[in-house]
FIVEXKE-306564 format. One record per residue (C-alpha): residue in three letters; chain; x, z, y. Coordinates in nm, 2 decimals. Layout:
# residues N
SITE  residu  chaine      xx      zz      yy
SITE     ala       A       X       Z       Y
...
***
This chain:
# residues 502
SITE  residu  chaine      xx      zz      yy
SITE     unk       A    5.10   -3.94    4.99
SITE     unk       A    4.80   -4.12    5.02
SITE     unk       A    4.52   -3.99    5.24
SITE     unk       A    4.14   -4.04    5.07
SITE     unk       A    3.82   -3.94    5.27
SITE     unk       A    3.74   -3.58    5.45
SITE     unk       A    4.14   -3.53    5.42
SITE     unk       A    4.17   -3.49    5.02
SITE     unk       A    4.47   -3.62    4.93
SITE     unk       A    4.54   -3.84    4.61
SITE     unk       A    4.70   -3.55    4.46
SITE     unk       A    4.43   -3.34    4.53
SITE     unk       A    4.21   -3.58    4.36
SITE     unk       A    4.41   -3.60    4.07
SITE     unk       A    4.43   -3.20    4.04
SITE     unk       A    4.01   -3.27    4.02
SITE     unk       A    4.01   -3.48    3.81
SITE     unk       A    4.28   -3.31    3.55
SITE     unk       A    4.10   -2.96    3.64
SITE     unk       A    3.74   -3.13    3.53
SITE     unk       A    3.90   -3.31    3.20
SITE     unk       A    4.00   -2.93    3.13
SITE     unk       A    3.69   -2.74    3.16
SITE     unk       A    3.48   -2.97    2.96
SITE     unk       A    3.67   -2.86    2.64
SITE     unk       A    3.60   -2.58    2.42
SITE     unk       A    3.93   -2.55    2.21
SITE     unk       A    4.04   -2.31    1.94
SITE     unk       A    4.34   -2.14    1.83
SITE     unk       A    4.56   -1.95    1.62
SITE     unk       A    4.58   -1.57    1.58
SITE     unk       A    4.42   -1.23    1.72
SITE     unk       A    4.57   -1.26    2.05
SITE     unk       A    4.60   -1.55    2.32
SITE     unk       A    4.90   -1.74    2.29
SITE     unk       A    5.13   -1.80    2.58
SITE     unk       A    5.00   -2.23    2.60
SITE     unk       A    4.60   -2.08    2.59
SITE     unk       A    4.64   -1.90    2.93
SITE     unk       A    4.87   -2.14    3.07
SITE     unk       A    4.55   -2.43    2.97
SITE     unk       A    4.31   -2.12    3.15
SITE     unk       A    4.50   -2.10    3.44
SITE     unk       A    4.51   -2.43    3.49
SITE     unk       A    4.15   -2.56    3.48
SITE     unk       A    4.05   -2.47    3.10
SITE     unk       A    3.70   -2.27    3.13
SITE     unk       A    3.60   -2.25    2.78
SITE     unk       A    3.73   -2.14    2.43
SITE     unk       A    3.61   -2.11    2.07
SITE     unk       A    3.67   -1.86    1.87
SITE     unk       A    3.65   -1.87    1.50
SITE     unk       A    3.69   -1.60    1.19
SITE     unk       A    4.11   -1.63    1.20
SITE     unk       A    4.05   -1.48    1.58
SITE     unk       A    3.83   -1.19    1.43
SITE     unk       A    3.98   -0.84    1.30
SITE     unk       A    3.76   -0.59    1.42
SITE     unk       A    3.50   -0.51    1.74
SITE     unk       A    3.79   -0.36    1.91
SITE     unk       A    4.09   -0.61    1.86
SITE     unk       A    3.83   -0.91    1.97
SITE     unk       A    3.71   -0.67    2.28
SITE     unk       A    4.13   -0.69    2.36
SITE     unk       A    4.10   -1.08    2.33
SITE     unk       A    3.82   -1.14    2.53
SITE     unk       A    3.95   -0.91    2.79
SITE     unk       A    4.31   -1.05    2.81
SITE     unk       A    4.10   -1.42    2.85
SITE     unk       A    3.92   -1.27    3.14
SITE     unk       A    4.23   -1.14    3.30
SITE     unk       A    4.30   -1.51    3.40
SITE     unk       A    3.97   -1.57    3.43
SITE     unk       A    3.68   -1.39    3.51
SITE     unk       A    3.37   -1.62    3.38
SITE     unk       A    3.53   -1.78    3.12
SITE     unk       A    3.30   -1.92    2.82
SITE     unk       A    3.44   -1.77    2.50
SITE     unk       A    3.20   -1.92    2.23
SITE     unk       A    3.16   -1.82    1.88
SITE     unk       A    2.94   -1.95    1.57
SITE     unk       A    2.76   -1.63    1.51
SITE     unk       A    2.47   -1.74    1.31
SITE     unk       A    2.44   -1.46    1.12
SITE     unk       A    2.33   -1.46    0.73
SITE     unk       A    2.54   -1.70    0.59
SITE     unk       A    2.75   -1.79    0.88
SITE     unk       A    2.96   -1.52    1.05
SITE     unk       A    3.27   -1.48    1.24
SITE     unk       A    3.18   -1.14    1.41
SITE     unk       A    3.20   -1.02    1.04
SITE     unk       A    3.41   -1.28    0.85
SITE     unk       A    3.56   -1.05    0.63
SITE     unk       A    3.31   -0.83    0.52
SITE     unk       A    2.96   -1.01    0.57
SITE     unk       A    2.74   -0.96    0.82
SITE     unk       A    2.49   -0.73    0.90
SITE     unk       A    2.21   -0.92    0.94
SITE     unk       A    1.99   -1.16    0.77
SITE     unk       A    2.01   -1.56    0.88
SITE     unk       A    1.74   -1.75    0.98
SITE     unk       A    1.60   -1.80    0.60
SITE     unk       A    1.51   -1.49    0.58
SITE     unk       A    1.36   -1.40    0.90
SITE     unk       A    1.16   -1.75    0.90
SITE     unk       A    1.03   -1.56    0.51
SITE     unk       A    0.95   -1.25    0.69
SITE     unk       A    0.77   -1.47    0.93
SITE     unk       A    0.74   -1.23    1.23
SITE     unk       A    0.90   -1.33    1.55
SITE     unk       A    0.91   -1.05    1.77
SITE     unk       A    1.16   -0.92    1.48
SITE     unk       A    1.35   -1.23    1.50
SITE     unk       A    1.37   -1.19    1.90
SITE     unk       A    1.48   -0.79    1.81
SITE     unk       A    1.74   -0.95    1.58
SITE     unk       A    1.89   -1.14    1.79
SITE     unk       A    1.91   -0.96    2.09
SITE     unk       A    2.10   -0.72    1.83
SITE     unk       A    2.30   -0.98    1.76
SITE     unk       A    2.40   -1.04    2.10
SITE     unk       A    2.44   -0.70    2.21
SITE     unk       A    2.72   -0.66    1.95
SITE     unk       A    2.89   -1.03    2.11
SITE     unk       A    2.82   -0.92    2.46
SITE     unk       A    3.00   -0.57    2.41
SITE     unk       A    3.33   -0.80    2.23
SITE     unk       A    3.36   -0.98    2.52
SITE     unk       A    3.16   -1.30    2.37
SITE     unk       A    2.94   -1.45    2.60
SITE     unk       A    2.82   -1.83    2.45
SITE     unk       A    2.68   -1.83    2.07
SITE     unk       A    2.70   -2.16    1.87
SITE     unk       A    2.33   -2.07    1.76
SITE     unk       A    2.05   -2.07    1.65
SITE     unk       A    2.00   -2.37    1.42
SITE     unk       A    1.67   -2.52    1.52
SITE     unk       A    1.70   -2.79    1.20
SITE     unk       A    1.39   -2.78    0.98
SITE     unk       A    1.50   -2.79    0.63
SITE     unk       A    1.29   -3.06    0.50
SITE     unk       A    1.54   -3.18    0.25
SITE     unk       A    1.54   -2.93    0.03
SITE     unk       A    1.91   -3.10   -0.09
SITE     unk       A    2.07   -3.05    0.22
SITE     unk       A    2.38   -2.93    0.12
SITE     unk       A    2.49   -2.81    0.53
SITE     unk       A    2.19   -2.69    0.66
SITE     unk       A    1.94   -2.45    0.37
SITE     unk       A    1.91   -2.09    0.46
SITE     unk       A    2.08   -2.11    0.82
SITE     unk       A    1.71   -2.29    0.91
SITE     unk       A    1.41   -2.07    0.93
SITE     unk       A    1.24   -2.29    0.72
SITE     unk       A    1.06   -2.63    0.63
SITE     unk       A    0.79   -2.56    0.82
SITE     unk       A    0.83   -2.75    1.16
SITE     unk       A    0.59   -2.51    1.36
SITE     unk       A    0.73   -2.19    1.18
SITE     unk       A    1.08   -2.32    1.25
SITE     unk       A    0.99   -2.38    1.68
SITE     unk       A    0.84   -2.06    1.72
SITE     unk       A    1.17   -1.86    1.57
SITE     unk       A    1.38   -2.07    1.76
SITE     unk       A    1.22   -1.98    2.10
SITE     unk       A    1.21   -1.66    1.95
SITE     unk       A    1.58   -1.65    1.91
SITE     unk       A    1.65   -1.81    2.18
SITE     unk       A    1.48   -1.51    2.39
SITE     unk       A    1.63   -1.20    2.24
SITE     unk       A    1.99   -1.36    2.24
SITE     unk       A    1.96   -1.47    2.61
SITE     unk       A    1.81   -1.13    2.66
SITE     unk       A    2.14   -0.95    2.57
SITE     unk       A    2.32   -1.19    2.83
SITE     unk       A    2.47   -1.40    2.57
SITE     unk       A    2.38   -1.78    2.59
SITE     unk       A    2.21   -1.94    2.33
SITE     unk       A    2.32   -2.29    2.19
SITE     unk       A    2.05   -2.45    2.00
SITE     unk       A    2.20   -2.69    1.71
SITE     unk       A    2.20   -2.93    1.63
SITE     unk       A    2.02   -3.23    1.80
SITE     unk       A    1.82   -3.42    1.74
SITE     unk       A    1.77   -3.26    1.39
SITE     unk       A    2.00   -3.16    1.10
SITE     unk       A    1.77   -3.08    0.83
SITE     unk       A    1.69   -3.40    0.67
SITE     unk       A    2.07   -3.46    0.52
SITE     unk       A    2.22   -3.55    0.25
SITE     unk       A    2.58   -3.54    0.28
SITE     unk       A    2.81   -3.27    0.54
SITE     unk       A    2.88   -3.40    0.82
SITE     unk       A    3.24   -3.21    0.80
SITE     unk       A    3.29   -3.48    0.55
SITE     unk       A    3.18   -3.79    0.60
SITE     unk       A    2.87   -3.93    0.90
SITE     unk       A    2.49   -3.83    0.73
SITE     unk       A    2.19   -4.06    0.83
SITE     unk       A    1.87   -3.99    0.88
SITE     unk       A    1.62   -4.29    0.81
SITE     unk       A    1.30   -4.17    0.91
SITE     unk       A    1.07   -4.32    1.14
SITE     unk       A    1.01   -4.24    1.51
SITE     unk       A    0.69   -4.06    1.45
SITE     unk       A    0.83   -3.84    1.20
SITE     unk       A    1.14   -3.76    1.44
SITE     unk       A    0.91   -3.65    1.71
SITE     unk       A    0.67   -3.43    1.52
SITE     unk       A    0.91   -3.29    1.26
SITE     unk       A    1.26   -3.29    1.38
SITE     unk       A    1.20   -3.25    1.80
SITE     unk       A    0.95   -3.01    1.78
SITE     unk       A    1.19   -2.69    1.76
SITE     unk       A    1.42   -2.84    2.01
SITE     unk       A    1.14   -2.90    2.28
SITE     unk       A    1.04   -2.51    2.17
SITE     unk       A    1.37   -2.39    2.25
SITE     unk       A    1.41   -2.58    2.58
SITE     unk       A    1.10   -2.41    2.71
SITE     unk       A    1.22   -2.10    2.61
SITE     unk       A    1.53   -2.17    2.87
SITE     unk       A    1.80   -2.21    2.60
SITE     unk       A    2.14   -2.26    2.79
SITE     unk       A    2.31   -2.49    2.57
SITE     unk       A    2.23   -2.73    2.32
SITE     unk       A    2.47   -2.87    2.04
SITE     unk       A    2.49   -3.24    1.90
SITE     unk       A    2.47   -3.34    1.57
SITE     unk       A    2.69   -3.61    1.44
SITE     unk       A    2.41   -3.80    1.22
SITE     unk       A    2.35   -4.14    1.31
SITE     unk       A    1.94   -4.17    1.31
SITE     unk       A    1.88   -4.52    1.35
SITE     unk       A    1.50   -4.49    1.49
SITE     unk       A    1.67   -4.39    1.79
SITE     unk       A    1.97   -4.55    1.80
SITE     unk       A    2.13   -4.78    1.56
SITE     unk       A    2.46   -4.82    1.61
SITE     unk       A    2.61   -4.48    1.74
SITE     unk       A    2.56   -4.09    1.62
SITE     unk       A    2.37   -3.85    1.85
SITE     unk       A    2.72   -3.71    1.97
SITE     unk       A    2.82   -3.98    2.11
SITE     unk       A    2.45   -4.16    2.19
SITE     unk       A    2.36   -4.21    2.56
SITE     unk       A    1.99   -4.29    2.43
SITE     unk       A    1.97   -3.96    2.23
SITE     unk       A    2.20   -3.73    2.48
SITE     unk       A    2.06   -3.91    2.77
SITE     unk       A    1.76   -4.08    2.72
SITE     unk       A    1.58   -3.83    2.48
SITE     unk       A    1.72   -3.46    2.57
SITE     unk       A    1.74   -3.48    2.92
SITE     unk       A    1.48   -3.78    3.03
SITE     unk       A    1.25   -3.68    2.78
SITE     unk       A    1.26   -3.37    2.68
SITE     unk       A    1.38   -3.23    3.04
SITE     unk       A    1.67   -3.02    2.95
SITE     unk       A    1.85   -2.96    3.24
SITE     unk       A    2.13   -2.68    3.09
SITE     unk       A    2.50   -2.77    2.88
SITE     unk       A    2.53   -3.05    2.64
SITE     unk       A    2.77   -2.91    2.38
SITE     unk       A    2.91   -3.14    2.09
SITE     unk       A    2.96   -3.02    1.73
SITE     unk       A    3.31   -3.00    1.63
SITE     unk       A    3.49   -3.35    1.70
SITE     unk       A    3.76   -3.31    1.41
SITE     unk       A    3.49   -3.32    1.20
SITE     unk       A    3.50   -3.62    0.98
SITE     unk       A    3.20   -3.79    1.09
SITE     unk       A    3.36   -3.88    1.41
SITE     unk       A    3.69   -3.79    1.37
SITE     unk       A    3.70   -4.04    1.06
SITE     unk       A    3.54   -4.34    1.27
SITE     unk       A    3.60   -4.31    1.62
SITE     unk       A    3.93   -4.02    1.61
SITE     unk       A    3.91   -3.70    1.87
SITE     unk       A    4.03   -3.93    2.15
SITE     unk       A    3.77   -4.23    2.12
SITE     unk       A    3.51   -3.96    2.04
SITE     unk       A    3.54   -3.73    2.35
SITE     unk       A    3.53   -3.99    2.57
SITE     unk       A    3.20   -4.19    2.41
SITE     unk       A    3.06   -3.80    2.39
SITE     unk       A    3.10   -3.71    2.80
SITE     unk       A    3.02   -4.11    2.88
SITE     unk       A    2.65   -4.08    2.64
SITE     unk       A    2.61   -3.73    2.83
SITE     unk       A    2.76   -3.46    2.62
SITE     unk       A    2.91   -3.21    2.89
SITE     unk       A    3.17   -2.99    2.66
SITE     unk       A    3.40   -3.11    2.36
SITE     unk       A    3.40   -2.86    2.08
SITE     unk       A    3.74   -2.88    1.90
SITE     unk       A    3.91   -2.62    1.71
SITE     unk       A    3.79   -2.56    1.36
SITE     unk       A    4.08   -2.77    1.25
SITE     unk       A    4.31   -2.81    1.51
SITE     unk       A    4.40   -2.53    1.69
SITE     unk       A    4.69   -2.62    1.95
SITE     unk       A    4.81   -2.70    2.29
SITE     unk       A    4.88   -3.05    2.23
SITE     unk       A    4.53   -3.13    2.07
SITE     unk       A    4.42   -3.00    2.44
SITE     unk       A    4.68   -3.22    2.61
SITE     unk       A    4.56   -3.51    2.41
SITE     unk       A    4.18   -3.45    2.50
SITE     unk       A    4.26   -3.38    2.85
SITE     unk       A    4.46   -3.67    2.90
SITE     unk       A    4.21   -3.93    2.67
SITE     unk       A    3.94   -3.81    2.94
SITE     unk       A    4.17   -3.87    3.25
SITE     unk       A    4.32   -4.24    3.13
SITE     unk       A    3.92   -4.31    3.03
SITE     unk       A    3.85   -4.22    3.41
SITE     unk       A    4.16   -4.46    3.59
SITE     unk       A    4.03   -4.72    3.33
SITE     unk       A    3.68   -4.76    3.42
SITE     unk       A    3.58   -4.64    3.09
SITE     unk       A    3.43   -4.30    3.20
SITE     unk       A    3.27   -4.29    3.55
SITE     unk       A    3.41   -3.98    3.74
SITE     unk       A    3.11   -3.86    3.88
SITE     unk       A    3.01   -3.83    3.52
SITE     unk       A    3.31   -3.61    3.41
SITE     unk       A    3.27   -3.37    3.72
SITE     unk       A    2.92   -3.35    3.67
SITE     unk       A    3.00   -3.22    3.29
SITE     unk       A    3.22   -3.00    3.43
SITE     unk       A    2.99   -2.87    3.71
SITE     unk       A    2.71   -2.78    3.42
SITE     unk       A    3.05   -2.60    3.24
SITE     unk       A    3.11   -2.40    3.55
SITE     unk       A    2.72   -2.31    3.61
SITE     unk       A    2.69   -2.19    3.26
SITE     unk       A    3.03   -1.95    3.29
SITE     unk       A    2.83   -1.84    3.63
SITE     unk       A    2.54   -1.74    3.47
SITE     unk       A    2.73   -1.55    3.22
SITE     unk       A    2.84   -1.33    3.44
SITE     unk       A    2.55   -1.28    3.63
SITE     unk       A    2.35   -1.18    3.30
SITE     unk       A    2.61   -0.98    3.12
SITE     unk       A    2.59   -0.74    3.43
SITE     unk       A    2.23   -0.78    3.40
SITE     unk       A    2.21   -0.70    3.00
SITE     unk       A    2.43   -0.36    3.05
SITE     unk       A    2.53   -0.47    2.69
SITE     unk       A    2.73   -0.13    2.62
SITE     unk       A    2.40    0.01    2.50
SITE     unk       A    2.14   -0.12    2.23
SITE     unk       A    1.83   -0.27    2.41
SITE     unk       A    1.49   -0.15    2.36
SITE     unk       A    1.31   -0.26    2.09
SITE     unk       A    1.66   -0.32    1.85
SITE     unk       A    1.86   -0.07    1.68
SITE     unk       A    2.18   -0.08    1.44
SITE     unk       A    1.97   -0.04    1.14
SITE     unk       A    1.77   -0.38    1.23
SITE     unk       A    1.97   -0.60    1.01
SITE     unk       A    1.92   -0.43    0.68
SITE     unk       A    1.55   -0.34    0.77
SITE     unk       A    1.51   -0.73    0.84
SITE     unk       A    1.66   -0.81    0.48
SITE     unk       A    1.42   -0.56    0.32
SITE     unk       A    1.12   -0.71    0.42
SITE     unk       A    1.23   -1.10    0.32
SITE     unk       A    1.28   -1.01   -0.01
SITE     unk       A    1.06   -1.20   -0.27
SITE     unk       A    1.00   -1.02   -0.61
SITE     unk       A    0.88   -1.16   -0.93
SITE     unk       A    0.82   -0.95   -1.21
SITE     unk       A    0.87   -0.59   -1.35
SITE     unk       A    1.13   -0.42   -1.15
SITE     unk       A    1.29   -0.12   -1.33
SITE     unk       A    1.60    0.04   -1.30
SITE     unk       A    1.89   -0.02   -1.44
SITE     unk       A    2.23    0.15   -1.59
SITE     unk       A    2.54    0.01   -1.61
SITE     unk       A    2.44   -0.36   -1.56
SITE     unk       A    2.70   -0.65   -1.52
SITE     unk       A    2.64   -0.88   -1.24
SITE     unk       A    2.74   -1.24   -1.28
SITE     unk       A    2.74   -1.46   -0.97
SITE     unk       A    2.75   -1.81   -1.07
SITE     unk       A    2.94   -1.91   -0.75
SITE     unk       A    2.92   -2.30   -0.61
SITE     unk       A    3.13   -2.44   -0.35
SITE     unk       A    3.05   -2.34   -0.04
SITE     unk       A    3.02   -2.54    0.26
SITE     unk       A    3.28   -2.55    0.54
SITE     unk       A    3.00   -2.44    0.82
SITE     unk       A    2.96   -2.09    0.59
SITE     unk       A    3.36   -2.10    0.43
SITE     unk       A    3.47   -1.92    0.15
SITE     unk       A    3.67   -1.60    0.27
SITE     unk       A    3.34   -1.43    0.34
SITE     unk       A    3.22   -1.26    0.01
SITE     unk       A    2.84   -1.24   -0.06
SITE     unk       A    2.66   -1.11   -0.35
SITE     unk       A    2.53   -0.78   -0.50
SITE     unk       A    2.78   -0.65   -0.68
SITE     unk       A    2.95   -0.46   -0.44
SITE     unk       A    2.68   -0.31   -0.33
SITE     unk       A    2.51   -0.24   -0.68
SITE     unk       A    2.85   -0.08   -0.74
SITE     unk       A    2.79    0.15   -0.47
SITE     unk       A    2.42    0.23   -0.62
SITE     unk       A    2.47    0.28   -1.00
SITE     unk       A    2.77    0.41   -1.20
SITE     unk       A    2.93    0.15   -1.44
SITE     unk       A    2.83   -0.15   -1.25
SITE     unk       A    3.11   -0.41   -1.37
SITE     unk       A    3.11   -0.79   -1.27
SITE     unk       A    3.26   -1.09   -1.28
SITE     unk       A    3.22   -1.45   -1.02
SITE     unk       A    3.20   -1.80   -1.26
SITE     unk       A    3.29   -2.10   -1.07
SITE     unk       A    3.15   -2.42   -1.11
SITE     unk       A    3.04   -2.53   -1.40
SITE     unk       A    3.07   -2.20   -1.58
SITE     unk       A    2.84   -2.20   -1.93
SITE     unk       A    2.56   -1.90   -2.03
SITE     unk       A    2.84   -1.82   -2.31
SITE     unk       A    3.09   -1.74   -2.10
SITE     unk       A    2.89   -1.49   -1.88
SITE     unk       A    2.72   -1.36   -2.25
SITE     unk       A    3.09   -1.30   -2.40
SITE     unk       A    3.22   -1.14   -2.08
SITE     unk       A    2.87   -0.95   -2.02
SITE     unk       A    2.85   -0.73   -2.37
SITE     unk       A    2.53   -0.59   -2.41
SITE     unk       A    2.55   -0.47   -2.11
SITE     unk       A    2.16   -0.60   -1.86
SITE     unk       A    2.24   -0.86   -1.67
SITE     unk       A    2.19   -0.98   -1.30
SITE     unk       A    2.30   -1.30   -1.27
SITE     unk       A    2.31   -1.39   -0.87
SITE     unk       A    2.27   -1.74   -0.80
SITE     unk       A    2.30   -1.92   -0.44
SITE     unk       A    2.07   -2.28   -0.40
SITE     unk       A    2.02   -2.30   -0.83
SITE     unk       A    1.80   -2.62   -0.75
SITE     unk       A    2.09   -2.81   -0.64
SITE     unk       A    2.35   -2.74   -0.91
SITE     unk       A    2.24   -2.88   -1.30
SITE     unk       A    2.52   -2.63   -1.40
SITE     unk       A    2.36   -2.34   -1.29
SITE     unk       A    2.05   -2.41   -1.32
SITE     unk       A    2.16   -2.50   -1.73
SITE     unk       A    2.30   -2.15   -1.74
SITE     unk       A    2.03   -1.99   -1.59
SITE     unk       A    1.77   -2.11   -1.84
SITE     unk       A    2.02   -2.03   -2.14
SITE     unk       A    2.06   -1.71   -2.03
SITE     unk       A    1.74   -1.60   -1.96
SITE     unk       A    1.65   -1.72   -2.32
SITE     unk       A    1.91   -1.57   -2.49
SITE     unk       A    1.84   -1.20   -2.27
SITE     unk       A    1.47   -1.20   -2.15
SITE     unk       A    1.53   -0.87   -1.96
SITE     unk       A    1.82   -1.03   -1.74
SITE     unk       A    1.76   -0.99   -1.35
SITE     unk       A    1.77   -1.33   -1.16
SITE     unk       A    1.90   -1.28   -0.80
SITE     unk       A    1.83   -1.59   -0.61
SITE     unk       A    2.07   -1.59   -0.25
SITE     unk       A    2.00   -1.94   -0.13
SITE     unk       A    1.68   -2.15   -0.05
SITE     unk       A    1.45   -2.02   -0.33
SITE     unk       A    1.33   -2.35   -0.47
SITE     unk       A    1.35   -2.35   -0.86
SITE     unk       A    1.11   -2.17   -1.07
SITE     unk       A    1.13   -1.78   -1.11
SITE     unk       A    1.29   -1.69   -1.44
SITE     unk       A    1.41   -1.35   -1.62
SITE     unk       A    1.27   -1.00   -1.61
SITE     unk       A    1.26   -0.98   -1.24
SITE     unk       A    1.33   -1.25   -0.99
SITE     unk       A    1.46   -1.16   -0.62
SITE     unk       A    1.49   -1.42   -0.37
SITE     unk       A    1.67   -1.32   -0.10
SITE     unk       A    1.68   -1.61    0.11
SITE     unk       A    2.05   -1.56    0.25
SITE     unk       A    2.35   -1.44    0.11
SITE     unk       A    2.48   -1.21    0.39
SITE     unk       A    2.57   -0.81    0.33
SITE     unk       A    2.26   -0.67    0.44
SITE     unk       A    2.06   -0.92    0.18
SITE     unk       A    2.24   -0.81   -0.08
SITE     unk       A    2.21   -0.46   -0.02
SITE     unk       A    1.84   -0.49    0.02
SITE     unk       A    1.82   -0.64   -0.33
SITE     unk       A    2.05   -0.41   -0.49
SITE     unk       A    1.82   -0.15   -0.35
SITE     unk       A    1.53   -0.28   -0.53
SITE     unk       A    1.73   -0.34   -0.83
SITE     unk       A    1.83    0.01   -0.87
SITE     unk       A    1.51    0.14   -0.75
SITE     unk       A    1.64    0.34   -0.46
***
């Protein structure tokens, strides 16, 4: 055995170096407990995992999880994307209960969205969960950006920094660390970057004064963790996407901007790098340009995906292709995060609400971003079509959203039916009766179909109710117009509320 400097043997160095390529990944997996291969991976160097809405049955079952993680090791980072709104894990099944950023950028008061989120994390801090995927400091300029929409606070650069910092405060406030995504700016997109790599063509002084401006806000406010973007922006680098740019992960964020905390990359199955570079490839250009954790696990959700990561980063390392101090420094910001965790979750005493919240904040939230146009009267025995698009992989389709339940719930012979994509005004007329109408639409601007339907509709019954769930952006049309701006539970209570006049 060969003997290296200070008395650290070669095989001590390799144990480093395999226990470093470990803790820089933040890997999923399948089912409501830990499988056998996850704790074997924690006990030998793994310090992070993700958890996703196929980990989630209830508060108590993902306290159990978090607590059989722990048992192997005591700071481990479990992460979750717990956006609320639109996006939700904690309450995949049944929507959450609280607005997304949409609505509290409408409401427009940030010492609620600090009260929010520190809510928010109270609830993840009491399950165990102690790093949030969130918030999402992209300003929705594109009003077609078929990703971001109501999980920004808005279009409004200045509006959108001072919720971020906002956010940023009340979650970190409930000892859960904040991850601020997705940098350098999502917002200005075309095309999901689950599917294929977006670009973002605008020029250098636009970047800085629209799309860094709620980043640098959130790095002031001490956000622990910022998240990538995999968007090639060619103002400030050409050839590579932020994830894997050491002029944007580098260069901008911690040169420039000064951000000293974790470097957390989106998820690298996603297509935009898993597409053009592939998982391997990808981690290793991520941790070389700066990144500090790989987040895999949406898709793959295994031991060997682990194994191959792990062992990508260690070959990179013997080949020259990854400096080593660079890997053990990403693993040293991994380890100082999990530190701080534990530190500030004994500091948060999360087992009881914090001053200034309360369980009812959610729904009192939703109330006040609602937008009403019109007469609102109530109604009896209405039938509630939701015109339903595609939704996007970040929000999935198993959690249900809408009003119908919860006009159900409100006013007796409520019936309803969901019409898919590219569903006509006739067929919602034939299936409707005479019965009123609310017809509950999510992001009408961006779908001809719907917005074809709509105006039918509204023609052929002037008294129908338009309930608008996405970003409001198309002209208010029927007898009363709600814009909810989010889709969660809690929206669509608060506008079933109005619409029944309770």
């Amino acid at each position: 055995m060969t003997l290296l400097a200070h008395g650290v043997t070669a095989s001590d160095a390799n144990d480093d170096l395999t226990r470093d390529a470990l803790a820089v990944l933040q890997p999923g997996f399948e089912g409501t407990t830990a499988p056998v291969w996850l704790l074997r991976q924690v006990r030998e160097g793994l310090t992070a995992v993700g958890l996703f809405g196929r980990n989630i049955a209830s508060p108590e079952q993902l306290a159990a999880l978090t607590a059989q993680l722990r048992a192997e090791r005591e700071d481990i980072l479990v992460a979750i994307d717990e956006e609320g709104g639109d996006v939700t894990r904690l309450e995949v099944r049944g929507g959450s209960s609280f607005p997304g950023n949409l609505a509290l950028g409408a409401v427009d008061d940030t010492g609620l969205t600090r009260d929010v989120a520190r809510e928010l994390g109270r609830r993840l801090a009491e399950c165990g969960v102690n790093l949030n995927w969130a918030p999402s400091a992209d300003v929705n300029s594109n009003p077609d950006n078929p990703v971001i929409g109501v999980r920004s606070f808005g279009a409004d650069t200045r509006l959108a920094a001072r919720h971020t910092a906002a956010y940023v405060e009340g979650l970190q406030a409930a000892g859960v660390a904040a991850c601020t995504k997705h940098f350098p700016g999502h917002g200005d997109t075309n095309v999901d970057s689950h599917h294929a790599l977006p670009r973002i063509d605008a020029d250098l002084d636009t970047l800085v004064a629209r799309e860094l401006v709620p980043f640098k806000a959130a790095v002031a406010a001490g956000t622990k963790a910022v998240m990538s973007a995999h968007i090639l922006v060619p103002a400030l680098d050409p050839t590579r996407p932020a994830t894997l740019s050491p002029q944007i992960l580098t260069g901008l964020l911690r040169k420039e901007l000064g951000y000293e905390g974790l470097i957390v990359t989106d998820g690298m199955e996603m297509n935009a790098i898993a597409g053009t570079y592939g998982i391997e490839r990808g981690s290793v250009l991520a941790i070389a340009a700066g990144a500090d954790a790989i987040c895999v696990g949406g898709g793959l959700a295994d031991e060997a995906t682990v194994l191959r990561l792990r062992d990508a980063l260690v070959a990179a390392v013997r080949e020259g292709a990854l400096p080593q101090e660079r890997l053990a420094d990403a693993a040293a910001r991994v380890r100082a995060l999990a530190s701080w965790t534990r530190q500030a979750r004994a500091a948060a005493a999360p087992g009881a609400p914090q001053e200034g919240s309360a369980p009812g904040i959610g729904l009192a939230a939703a109330r006040r971003a609602l937008v009403m146009t019109g007469t609102a009267a109530p109604v009896s025995a209405p039938y509630v079509a939701t015109l339903a698009p595609v939704a996007n992989i970040a929000v999935g389709d198993e959690t249900p959203w809408g009003v119908a339940a919860e006009l159900a719930a409100l006013v007796p012979g409520t019936a309803s039916g969901v019409f898919p994509e590219g569903a006509t005004a006739a067929e919602v007329l034939a299936a409707a009766g005479e019965r009123t109408i609310v017809l509950v639409v999510r992001d009408e601007h961006r779908h001809p179909w719907m917005a074809a339907a709509v105006e039918a509709l509204v023609e052929a019954r002037p008294e129908t109710v338009v309930v608008e769930m996405g970003v409001p952006r198309a002209e208010p049309r029927g007898a009363l117009h709600i814009a909810t701006h989010g889709a969660s539970r809690v929206c669509g209570r608060a506008a079933a509320e109005l619409i029944a006049g309770v």
